[in-house]
N, C-alpha and C positions, 0 to 999 in steps of 0.2 A: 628539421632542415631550416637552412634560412630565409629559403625563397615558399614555407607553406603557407604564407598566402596570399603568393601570387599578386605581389602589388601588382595595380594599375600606375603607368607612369602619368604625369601631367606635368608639361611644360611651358612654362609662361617666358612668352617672347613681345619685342617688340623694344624700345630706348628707356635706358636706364631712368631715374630721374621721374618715373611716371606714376609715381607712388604702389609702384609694384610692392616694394617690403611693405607696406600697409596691407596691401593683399594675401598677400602671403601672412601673413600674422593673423588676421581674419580667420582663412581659412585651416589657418593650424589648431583655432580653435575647437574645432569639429572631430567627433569623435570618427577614430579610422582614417584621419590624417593626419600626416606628417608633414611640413613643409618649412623645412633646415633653412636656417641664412646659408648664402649658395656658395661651396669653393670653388665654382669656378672649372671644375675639371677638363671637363674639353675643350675648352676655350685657354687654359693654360699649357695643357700637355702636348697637345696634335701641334703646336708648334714646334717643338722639341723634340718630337717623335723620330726622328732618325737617331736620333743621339742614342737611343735605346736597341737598335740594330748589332748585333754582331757583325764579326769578319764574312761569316756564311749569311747576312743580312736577316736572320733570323730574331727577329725579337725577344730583347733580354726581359720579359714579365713579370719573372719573381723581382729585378729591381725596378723594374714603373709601378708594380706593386705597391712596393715598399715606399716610394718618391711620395706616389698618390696619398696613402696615408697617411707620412709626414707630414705633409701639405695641408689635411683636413687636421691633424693634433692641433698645426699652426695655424690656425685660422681666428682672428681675431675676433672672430664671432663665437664661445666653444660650442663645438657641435659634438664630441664627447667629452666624457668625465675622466674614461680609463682608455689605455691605449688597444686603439684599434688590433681584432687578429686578424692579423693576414693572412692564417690561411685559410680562414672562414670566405674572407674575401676571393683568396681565387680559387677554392671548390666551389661557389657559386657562378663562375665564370660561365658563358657559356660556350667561350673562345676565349682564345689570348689575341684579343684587340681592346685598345682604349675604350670604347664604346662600349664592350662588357663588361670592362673594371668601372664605368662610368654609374652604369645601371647596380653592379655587383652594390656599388659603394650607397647607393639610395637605397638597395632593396637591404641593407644593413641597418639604415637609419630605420625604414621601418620597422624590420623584425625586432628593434629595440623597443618598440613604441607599439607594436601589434595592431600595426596600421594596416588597412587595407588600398590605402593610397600614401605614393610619395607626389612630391609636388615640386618641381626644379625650377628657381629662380634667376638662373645664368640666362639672362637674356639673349646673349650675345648666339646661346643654342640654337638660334634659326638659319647660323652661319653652319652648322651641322645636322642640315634635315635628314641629308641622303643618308648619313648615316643612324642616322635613329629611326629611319623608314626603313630600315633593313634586320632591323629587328624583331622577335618574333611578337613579343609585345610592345603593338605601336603608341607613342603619345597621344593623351591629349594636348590640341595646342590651345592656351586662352590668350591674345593677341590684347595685353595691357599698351591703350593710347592713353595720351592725354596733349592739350594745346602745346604743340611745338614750342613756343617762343613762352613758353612758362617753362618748359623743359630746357630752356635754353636759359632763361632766365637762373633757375636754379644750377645749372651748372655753371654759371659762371661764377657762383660764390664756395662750387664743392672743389677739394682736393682733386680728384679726379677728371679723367675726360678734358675733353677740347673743352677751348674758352674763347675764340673767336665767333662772331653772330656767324661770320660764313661756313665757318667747318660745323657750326653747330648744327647749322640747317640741312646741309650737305649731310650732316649724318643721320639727323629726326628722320630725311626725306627717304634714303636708304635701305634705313632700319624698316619705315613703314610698308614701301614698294616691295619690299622681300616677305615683310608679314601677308601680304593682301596677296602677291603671289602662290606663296603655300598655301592662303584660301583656297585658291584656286585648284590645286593638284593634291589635296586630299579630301576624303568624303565630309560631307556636311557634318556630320554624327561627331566628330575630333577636332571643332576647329570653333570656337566663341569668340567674339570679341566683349570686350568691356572697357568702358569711356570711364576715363576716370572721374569727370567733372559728375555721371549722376551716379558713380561710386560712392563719392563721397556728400550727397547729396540726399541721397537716396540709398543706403547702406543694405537697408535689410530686403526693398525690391529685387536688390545689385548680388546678395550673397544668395537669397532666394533660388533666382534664376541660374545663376551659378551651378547649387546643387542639383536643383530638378535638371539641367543637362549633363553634371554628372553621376546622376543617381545615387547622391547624397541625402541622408535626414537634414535638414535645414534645422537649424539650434539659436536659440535669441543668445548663447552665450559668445558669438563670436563677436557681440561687442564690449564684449574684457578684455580685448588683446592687449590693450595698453597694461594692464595688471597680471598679466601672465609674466610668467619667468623669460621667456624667451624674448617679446617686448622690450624686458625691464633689461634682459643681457646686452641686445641688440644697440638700444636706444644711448647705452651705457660705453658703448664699441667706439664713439666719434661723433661728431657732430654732424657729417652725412646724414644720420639716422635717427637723430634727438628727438624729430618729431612723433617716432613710433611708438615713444612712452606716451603720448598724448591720445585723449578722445579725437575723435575724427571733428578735424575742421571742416565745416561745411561751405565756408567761405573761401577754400585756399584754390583759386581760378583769377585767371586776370590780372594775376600781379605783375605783369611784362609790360602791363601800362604805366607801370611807375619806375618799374624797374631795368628797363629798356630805355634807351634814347630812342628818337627820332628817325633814326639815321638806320641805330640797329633793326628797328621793325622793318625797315624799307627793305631792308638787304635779306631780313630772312622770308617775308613773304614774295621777295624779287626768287630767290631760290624755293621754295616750298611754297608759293602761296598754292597752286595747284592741287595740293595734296592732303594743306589746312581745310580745303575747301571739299576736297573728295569726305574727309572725315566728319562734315559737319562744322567746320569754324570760321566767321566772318574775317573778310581780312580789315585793318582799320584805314591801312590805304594802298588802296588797287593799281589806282590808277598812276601813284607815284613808283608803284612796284614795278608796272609794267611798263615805264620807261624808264627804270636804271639799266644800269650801264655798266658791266664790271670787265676793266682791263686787265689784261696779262700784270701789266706791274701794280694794277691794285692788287692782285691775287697775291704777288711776291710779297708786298706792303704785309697784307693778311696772314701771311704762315710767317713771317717774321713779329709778327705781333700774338700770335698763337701759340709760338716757340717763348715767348717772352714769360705770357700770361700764364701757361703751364708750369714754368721754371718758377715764377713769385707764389703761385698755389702751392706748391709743394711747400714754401718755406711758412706757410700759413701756422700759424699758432695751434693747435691743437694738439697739446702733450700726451693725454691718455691717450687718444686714437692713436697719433703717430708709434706712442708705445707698447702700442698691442699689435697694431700690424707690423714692427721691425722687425721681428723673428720669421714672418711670415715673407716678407719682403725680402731678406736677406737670400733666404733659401730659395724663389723663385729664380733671382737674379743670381744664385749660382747655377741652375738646372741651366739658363741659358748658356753659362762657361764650358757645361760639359765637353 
């Protein structure tokens, strides 16, 4: 069967950008996990989820089925070699809802891999607790932070995501308020957080602890991830991701002091400084945070500069990436035509 043995789910939530694929790469090291570059599934489908509806509003399955696993062939990460069976996939269902094809599609990757854990990287999954709380095997959640305004920093040089300091912060602050939330409303036992700065700092404290809450063998091999296949696939995928063929930097914190204006740090700790501060991070200036000032037509200023910034990332230079996700892109962007 597919499902005999019973993966453990584990989901790693909280803002892109926070050197979560570092993580995840770590911890794929370990024997009895698995932890796939992420397509993304619930986070792509459940918007388009009516479009799969018949006349009788009945869910058309065998074709989300078939969507969902075109979408992982395409995935500019591979996460197979041969093409997915689908019917493997929906006799492992435990229902016909996303949610099941979701799990179906991880408890696949494992039984390829005779893992005892999958490990899901779509951050964005904490937008989908209720529904992964209703499942009969609940996730782990591991709540990946790291300093906002380095997180901001970095996206403002990736393809992806917002590029304005104000929608940045508005999102870091969000993302974190909904992760500390879910602390709050599931038991202790399902819910870690880990700080990226003494992640990378302190690797093997950080993976250590890690396992002992998920009653894993802790292994000194998770720091070859950079030398692994999947590493070397990833890092190869675009320049989002260059850094994951590398040893772990142990100095990459604080770079928002060079790489931020002035101006920008005010406006993201005037939004988030609050939250910097809940998580453990000094602001550098407080007191100029806490008397800015932001108007309705700075706000306009701001998504017209946001809309701009987005629009020039896209046309960014990055041939192989751009050329491995276009298949991928294409298809997404017709599922919305449906």
């Amino acid at each position: 069967m597919l499902n005999k043995f019973n993966p453990q789910p584990i989901q790693i939530i909280g803002t892109q950008r926070s050197g979560s694929n570092l993580f995840r790469l770590m911890l794929n090291q370990l024997d009895k996990v698995i932890a796939p570059h992420p397509p993304h599934i619930l986070q792509r489908f459940f918007p388009v989820i009516d479009n799969y509806n018949t006349s009788e509003s009945k869910l058309d399955f065998k074709e989300l089925t078939e969507d969902v696993c075109k979408m992982v062939e395409l995935n500019p990460v591979e996460l197979v070699k041969t093409e997915i069976d689908r019917d493997r996939i929906i006799n492992n269902c435990k229902d016909q809802t996303l949610t099941s094809l979701f799990y179906s599609m991880y408890d696949y990757f494992a039984s390829e891999e005779n893992a005892a854990y999958w490990i899901c990287k779509s951050m964005a999954n904490m937008n989908f607790v209720n529904e992964l709380e209703e499942r009969e095997r609940k996730p782990f959640y591991l709540h990946m932070f790291r300093d906002g305004r380095d997180v901001a920093s970095s996206f403002k040089k990736a393809i992806v995501g917002e590029k304005h300091i104000w929608h940045l912060a508005k999102k870091w602050k969000s993302d974190q308020e909904k992760c500390l939330e879910l602390m709050k409303n599931v038991p202790e036992a399902r819910f870690l957080t880990i700080k990226y700065e003494q992640l990378i700092q302190d690797s093997k404290t950080e993976i250590k602890r890690v396992c002992k809450y998920l009653n894993i063998g802790f292994e000194d091999k998770y720091m070859n991830y950079h030398e692994s296949e999947a590493s070397k696939t990833t890092a190869k995928s675009g320049k989002m991701w260059a850094n994951v063929g590398k040893p772990v930097m142990k100095n990459n914190f604080n770079k928002f002091k060079k790489q931020l204006s002035r101006e920008e740090i005010i406006i993201f700790e005037h939004v988030a400084g609050d939250m910097l501060e809940r998580l453990g991070y000094e602001l550098v200036f407080p007191e100029e945070a806490k008397a800015f000032v932001i108007t309705d037509d700075m706000i306009g200023q701001y998504n017209m500069e946001n809309e701009a910034l987005k629009a020039e990332a896209k046309q960014s230079i990055d041939p192989e990436g751009q050329k491995l996700r276009k298949d991928q892109q294409k298809f997404i962007s017709d599922l919305n035509k449906k």
